[in-house]
C-alpha atoms as one frame of an Amber mdcrd trajectory, in Angstrom:
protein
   0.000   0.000   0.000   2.949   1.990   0.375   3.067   2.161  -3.316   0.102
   3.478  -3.816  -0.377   6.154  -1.731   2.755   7.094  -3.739   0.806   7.003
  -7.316  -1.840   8.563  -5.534   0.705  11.227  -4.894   1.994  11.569  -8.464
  -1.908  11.896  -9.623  -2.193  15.025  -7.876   0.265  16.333  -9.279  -0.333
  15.946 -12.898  -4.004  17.128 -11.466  -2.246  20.323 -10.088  -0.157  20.737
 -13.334  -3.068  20.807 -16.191  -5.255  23.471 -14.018  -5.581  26.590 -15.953
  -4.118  29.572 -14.301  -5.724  32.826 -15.372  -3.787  34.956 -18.258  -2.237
  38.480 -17.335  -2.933  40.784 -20.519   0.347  41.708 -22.067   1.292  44.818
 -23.305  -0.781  44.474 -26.368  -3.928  43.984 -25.210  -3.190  46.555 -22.544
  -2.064  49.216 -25.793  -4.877  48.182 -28.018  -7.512  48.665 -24.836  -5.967
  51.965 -24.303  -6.479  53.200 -27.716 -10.122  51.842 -28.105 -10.795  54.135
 -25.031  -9.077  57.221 -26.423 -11.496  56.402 -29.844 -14.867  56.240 -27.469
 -14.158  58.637 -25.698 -13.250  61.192 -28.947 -16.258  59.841 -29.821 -18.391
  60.518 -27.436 -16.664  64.372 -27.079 -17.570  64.148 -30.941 -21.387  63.921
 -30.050 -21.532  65.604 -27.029 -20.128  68.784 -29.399 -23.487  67.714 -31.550
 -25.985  67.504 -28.309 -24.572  70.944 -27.602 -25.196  72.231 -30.942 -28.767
  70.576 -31.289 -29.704  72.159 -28.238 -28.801  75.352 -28.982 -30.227  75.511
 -31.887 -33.891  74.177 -30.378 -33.159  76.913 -27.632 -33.091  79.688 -30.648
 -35.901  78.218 -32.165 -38.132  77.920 -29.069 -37.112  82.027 -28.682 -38.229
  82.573 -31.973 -41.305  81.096 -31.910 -42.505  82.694 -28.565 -41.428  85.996
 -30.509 -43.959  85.229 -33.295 -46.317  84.024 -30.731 -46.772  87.174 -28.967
 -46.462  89.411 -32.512 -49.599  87.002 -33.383 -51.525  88.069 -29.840 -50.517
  91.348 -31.070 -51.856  91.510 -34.409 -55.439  89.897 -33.136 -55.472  92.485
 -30.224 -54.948  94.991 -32.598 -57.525  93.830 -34.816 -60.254  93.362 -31.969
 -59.840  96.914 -31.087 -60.503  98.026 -34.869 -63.481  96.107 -35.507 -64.817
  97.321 -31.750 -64.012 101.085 -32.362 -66.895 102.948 -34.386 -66.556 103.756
 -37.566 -67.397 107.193 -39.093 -70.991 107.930 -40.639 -70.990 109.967 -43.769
């Protein structure tokens, strides 16, 4: 039995040996991760830039229309006092 608890010995080991030990990244990976980040986030500076724009550009639009809002109260006021004033008999 001696014997055997020896090969039982050796099978753990080969058991130990063929486990998979997790991989480090090497430099590579680490470079190509790097520059996938600087991409995104260019890209996402790139559409921020665009959100920025778009909103501006809804902000002047919402100012002009409130601007030809109230010229269009103005025009009906104006026109409700006209047809309520009296006219002139000849």
């Amino acid at each position: 039995m001696a014997g055997q608890d020896q090969n039982n010995g050796d099978q753990n080991d080969v058991l130990d040996n063929n486990e998979i030990e997790p991989t480090q990244p090497n430099d590579v990976e680490e470079e190509t991760a790097v520059e996938e980040y600087i991409m995104l986030d260019s890209k996402l500076d790139e559409l921020n830039t665009a959100l920025d724009y778009l909103e501006k550009k809804n902000d002047d639009i919402h100012e002009r229309l409130k601007e030809l809002l109230q010229s269009n109260i103005d025009v009906r006021q104006e026109l409700r006092n006209e047809s309520a004033a009296p006219t002139p008999k000849n």
